[in-house]
VOGUTOR-283820 format. One record per residue (C-alpha): x, y, z. Coordinates in steps of 0.5 Angstrom, whole numbers, plus 500, padded with zeros to 3 digits. Each point is the difference from the previous one (the first is absolute). Layout:
BEGIN
<east:X, north:Y, up:Z> .
...
This chain:
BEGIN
<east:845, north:120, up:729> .
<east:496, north:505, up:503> .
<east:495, north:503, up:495> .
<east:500, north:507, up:499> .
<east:493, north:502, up:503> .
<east:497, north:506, up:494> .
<east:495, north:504, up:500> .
<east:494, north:500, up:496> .
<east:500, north:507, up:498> .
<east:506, north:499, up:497> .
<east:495, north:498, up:495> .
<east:497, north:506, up:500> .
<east:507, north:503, up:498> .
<east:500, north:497, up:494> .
<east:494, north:501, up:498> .
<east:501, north:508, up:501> .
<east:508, north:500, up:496> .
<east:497, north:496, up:495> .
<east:495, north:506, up:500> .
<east:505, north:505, up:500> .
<east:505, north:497, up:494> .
<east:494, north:500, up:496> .
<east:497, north:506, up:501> .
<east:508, north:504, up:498> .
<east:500, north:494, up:494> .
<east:493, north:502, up:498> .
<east:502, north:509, up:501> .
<east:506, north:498, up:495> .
<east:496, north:496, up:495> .
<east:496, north:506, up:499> .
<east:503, north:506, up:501> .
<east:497, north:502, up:506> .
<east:501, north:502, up:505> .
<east:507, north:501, up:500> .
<east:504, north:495, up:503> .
<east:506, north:503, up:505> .
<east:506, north:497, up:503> .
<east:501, north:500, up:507> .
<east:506, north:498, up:505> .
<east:497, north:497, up:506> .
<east:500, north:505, up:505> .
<east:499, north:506, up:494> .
<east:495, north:504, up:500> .
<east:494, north:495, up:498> .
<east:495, north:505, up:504> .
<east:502, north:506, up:495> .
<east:499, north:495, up:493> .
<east:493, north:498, up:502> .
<east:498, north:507, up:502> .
<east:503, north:502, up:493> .
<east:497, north:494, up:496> .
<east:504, north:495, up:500> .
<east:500, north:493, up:499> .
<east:506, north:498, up:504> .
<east:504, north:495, up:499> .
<east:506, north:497, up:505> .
<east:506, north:496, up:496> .
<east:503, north:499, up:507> .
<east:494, north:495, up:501> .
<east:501, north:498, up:493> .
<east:508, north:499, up:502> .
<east:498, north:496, up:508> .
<east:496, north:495, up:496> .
<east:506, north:499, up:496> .
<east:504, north:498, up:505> .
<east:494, north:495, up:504> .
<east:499, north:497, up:493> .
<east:507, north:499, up:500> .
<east:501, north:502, up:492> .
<east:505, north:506, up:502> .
<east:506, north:497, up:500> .
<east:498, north:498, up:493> .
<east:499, north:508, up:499> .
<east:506, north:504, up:503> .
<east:506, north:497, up:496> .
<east:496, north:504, up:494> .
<east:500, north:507, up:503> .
<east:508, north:498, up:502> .
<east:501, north:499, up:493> .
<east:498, north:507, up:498> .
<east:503, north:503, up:505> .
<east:496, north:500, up:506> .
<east:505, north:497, up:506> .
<east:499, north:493, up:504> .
<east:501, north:504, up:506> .
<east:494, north:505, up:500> .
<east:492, north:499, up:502> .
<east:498, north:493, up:497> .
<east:494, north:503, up:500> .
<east:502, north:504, up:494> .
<east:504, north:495, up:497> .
<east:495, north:495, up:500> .
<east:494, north:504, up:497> .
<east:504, north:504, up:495> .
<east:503, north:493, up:498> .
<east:494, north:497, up:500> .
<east:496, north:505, up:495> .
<east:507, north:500, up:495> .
<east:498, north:493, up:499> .
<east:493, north:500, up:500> .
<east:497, north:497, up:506> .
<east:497, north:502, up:506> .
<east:496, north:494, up:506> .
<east:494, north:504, up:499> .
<east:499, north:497, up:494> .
<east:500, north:494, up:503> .
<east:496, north:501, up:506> .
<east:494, north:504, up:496> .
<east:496, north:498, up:494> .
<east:501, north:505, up:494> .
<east:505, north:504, up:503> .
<east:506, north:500, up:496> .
<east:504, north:506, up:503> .
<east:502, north:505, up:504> .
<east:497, north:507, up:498> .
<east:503, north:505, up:497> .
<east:500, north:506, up:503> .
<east:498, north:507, up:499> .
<east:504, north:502, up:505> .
<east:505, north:498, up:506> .
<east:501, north:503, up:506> .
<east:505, north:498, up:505> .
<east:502, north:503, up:508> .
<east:507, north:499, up:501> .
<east:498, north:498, up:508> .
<east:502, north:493, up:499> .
<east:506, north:501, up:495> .
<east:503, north:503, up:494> .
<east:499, north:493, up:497> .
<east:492, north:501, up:499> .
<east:502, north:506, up:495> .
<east:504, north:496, up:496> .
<east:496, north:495, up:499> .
<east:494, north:505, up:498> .
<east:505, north:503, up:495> .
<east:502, north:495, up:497> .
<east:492, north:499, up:498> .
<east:499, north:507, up:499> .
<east:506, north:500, up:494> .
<east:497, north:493, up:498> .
<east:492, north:503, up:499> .
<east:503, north:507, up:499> .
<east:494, north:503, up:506> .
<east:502, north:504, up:505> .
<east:503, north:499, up:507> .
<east:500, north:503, up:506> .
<east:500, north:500, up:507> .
<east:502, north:502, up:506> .
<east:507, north:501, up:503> .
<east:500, north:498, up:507> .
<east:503, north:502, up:507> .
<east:506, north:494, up:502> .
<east:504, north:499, up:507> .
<east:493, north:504, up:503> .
<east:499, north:499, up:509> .
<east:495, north:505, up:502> .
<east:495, north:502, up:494> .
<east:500, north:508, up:500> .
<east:495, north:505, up:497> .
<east:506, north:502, up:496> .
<east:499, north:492, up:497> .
<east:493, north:501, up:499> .
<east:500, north:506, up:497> .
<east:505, north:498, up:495> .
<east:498, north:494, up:498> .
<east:492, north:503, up:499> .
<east:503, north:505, up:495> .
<east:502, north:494, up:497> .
<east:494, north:496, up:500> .
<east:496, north:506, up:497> .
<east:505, north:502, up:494> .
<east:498, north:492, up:498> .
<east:493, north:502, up:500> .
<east:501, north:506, up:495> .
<east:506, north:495, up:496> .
<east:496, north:494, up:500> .
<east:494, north:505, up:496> .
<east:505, north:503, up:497> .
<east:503, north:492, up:497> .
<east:493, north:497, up:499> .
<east:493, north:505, up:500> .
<east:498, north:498, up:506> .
<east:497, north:504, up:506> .
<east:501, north:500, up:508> .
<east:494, north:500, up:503> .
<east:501, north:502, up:507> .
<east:493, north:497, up:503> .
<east:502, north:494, up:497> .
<east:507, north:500, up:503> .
<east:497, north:501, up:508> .
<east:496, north:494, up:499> .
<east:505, north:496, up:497> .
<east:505, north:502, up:506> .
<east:496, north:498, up:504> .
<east:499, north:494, up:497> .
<east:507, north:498, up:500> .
<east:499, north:503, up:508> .
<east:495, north:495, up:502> .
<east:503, north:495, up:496> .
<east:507, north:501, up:503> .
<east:497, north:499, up:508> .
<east:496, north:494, up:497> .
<east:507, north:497, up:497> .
<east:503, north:502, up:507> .
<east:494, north:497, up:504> .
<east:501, north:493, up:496> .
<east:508, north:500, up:501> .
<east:499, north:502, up:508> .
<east:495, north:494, up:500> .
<east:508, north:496, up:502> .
<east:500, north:504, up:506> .
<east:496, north:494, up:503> .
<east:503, north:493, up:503> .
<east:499, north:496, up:496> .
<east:500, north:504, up:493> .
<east:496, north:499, up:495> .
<east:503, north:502, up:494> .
<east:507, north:500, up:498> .
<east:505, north:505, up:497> .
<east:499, north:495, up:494> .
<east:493, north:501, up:499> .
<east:501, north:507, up:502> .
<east:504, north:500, up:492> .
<east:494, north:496, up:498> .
<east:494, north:505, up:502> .
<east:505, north:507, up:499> .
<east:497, north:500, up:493> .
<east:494, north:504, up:501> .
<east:504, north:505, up:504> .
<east:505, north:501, up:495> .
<east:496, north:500, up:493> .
<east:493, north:502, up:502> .
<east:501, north:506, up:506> .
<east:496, north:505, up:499> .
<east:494, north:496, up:497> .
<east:495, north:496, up:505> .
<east:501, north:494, up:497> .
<east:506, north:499, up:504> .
<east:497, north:503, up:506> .
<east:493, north:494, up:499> .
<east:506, north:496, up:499> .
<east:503, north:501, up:507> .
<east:494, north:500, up:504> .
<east:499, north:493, up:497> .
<east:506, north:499, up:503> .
<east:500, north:503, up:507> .
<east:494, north:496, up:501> .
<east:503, north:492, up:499> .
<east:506, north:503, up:504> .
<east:496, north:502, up:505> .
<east:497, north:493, up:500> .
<east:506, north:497, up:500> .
<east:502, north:504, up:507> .
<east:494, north:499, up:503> .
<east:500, north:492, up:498> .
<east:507, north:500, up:503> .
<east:502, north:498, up:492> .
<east:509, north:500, up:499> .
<east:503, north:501, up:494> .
<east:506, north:496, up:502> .
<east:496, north:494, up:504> .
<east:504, north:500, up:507> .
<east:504, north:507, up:499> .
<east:506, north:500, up:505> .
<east:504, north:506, up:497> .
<east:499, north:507, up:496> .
<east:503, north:503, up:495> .
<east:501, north:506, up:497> .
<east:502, north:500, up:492> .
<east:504, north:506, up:498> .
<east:501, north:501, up:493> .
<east:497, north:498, up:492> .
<east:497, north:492, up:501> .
<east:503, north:495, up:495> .
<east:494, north:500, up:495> .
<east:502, north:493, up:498> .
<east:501, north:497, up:505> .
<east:493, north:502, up:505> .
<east:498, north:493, up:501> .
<east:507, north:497, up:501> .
<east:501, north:506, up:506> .
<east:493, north:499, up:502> .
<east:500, north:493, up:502> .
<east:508, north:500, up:502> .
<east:497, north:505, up:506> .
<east:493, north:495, up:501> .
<east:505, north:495, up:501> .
<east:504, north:503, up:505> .
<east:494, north:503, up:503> .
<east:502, north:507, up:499> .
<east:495, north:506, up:498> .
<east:503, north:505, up:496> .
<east:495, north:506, up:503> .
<east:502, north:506, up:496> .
<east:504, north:503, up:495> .
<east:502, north:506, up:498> .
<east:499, north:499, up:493> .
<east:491, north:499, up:501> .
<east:500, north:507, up:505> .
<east:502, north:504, up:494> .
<east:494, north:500, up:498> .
<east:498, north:503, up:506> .
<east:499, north:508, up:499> .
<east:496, north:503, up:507> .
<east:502, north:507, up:498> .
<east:495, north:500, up:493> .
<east:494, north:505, up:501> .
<east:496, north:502, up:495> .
<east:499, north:506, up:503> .
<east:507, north:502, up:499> .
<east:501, north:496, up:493> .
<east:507, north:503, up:498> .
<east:504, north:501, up:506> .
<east:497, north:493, up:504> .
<east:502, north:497, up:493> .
<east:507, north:503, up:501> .
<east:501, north:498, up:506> .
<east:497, north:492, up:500> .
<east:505, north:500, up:494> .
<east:505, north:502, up:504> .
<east:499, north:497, up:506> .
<east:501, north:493, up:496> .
<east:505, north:495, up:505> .
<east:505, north:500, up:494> .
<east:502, north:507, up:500> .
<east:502, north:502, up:507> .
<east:506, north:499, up:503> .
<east:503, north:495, up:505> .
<east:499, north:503, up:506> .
<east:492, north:500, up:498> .
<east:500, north:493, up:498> .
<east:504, north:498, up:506> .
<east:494, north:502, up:504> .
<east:495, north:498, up:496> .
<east:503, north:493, up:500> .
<east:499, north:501, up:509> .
<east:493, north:503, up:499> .
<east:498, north:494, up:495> .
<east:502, north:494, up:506> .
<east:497, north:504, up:505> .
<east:494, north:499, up:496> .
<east:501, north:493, up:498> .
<east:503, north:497, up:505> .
<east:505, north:498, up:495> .
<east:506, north:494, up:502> .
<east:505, north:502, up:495> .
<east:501, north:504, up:493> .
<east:502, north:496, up:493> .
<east:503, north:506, up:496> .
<east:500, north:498, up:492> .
<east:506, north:503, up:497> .
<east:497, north:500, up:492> .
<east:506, north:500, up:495> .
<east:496, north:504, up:495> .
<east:496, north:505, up:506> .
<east:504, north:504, up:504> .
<east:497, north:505, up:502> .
<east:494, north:494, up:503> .
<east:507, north:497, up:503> .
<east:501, north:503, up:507> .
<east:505, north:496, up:502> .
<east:506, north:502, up:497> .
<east:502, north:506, up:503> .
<east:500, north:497, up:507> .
<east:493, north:501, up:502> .
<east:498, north:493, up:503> .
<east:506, north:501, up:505> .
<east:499, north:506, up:502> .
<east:493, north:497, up:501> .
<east:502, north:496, up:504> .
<east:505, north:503, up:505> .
<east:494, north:505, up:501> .
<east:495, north:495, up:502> .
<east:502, north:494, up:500> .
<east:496, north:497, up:493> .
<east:503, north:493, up:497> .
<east:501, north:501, up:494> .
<east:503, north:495, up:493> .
<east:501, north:502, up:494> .
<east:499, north:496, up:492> .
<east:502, north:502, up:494> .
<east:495, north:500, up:494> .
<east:496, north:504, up:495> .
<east:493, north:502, up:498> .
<east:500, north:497, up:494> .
<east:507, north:497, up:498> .
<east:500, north:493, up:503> .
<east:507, north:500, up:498> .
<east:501, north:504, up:506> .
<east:498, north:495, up:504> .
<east:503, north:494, up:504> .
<east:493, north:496, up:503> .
<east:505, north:495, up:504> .
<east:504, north:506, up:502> .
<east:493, north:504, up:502> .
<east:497, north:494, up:503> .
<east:507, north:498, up:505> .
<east:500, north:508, up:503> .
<east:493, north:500, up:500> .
<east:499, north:493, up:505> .
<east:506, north:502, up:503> .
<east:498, north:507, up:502> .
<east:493, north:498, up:503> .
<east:504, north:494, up:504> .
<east:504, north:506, up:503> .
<east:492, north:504, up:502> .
<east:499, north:493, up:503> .
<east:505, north:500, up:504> .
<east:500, north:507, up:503> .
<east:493, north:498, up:502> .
């Protein structure tokens, strides 16, 4: 068995989440400064700006899913009325805490929970499901929650887009003040967009890095190193970390270091990875020689359209932008774009039980694909959380038989 090559920033990487849970554990333990909730691709520039310390359960769900203890959790949020059949981030995460666990616990010293919020803000852009799960909390904690309605099923992103969901993100700002006292600061939001900015076109540098022949990095190390983009935008601890990271990539190019060691086939990944089983997937592609280049999943913290010159509508315009929001016909030709770009031999679609809207395979996407420019595609069954979602042996037998057919039309 090939051994799976790993950076040595992902020791940094530690280092800077471990950093990160402290620094929210410490703000809730003392009271200050407040600490809010934010979904993934929410408004984390406006948080900082206002003062918060923010806190990502999705993080929090994802490491439930890659420890493997998710499973054991969702059954009680079904019990209480939450369906087998919803996100299994939520599931899992509401679960957990109704039993009084989290792996943070486990992972860092002193921690023994999650933090209770002063308030949780959401954007729909990714689903409807992440309100849910924010409003589930807010009635638990009796603290506000609010958020942003977003725009679904959008082709091009119009000024009519913007304008609305910028009006938007300012009456946050005035109710966010209004709920919990704390006050924007305007200068303070220019510089944290930009940093979210710079941070975002550092993200995306790393994940071009696959551009390369032979790669250097893979869509697994890709859900690894994704962390600082997602919990620490707008702070330039995330962009240290990913200059850190560029510089022994580049390395890696220079020394002509493969991921995948003898790469004879590139793949791109469409939709949620399957937390519990990375290591699995990881070495099956290994074995089969095959690097998985890219993903839609780790390009959604790429947001180009920030500027901190324009806070409020370069905001609403990069959260709108957001791949999962747009229609099929944007999609199809993002997936054409990406293959130029990645050179790609085939697409692997995740059709994720519990996520929907991060499965683009259900409404004959992958066919039309096909037809329009000739790109093999397979698709698994599987979940990001829910492991019972999952046939391994079902998975590996499509997959093998998927990349011996690639072999074949070289």
């Amino acid at each position: 068995m090939v051994e799976i090559r790993k950076l040595k920033t992902a020791k940094l990487m530690k280092k800077v989440m471990a950093d990160h849970f402290y620094e929210i554990d410490a703000a809730m333990k003392a009271g200050n400064p407040k600490v809010a909730w934010c979904t993934s691709v929410g408004p984390a520039e406006l948080l900082r700006a206002m003062g918060f310390v923010v806190y990502f359960p999705e993080n929090h769900a994802a490491i439930l899913g890659a420890t493997r203890t998710a499973t054991d959790y969702i059954p009680v949020a079904n019990a209480i009325g939450y369906s087998p059949e919803i996100c299994s981030y939520l599931t899992a995460d509401v679960g957990a805490y109704l039993k009084g666990f989290t792996p943070l616990a486990k992972i860092y010293d002193g921690i023994e929970s999650i933090p209770k919020p002063d308030v949780l803000v959401y954007n729909t852009n990714q689903c409807r499901d992440v309100k849910d799960w924010f409003e589930w909390y807010a009635r638990r904690w009796d603290v506000p929650c609010l958020g942003i309605e977003s725009y679904v099923n959008v082709g091009e992103v119009t000024e009519t887009h913007v304008q609305g969901i910028a009006g938007q993100f300012k009456k946050l700002a005035d109710d966010l003040t209004a709920a919990t006292g704390n006050k924007l600061d305007m200068d303070k939001l220019a510089e944290t967009v930009w940093l979210s900015r710079k941070c975002s076109d550092l993200w995306k540098e790393v994940l071009e890095m696959a551009t390369h022949k032979p790669s250097p990095l893979t869509f697994f190390d890709g859900t690894i190193h994704m962390g600082p983009a997602v919990v620490m935008r707008g702070t330039q601890v995330a962009i240290d970390y990913y200059e850190t990271l560029l510089e022994e990539l580049r390395g890696w190019v220079a020394e002509g270091v493969a991921a995948v060691p003898g790469e004879k086939f590139r793949i791109y990944w469409e939709g949620m990875p399957i937390w519990g089983k990375l290591r699995e997937n990881a070495e099956l592609f290994l074995r089969l020689k095959t690097a998985v280049v890219a993903s839609t999943y780790c390009n959604s913290w790429i947001f180009t359209a920030l500027d901190g010159n324009d806070p409020w509508n370069s905001m609403a315009r990069a959260y709108t932008e957001l791949f999962i929001v747009r229609d099929d016909d944007y999609k199809e030709e993002y997936f054409i774009k990406m293959k130029e770009l990645f050179d790609y031999d085939g697409v692997i679609f995740h059709d994720a039980k519990t996520c929907p809207n991060n499965s683009n395979c259900r409404y004959g996407l992958p066919q039309r694909l096909q037809e329009k420019a000739g790109v093999p595609f397979v698709t698994i069954d599987g979940d990001l959380n829910d492991l019972r979602c999952y046939s391994e042996e079902q998975a590996i037998t499509k997959i093998e038989a998927f990349i011996e057919q690639l072999g074949e039309r070289q």
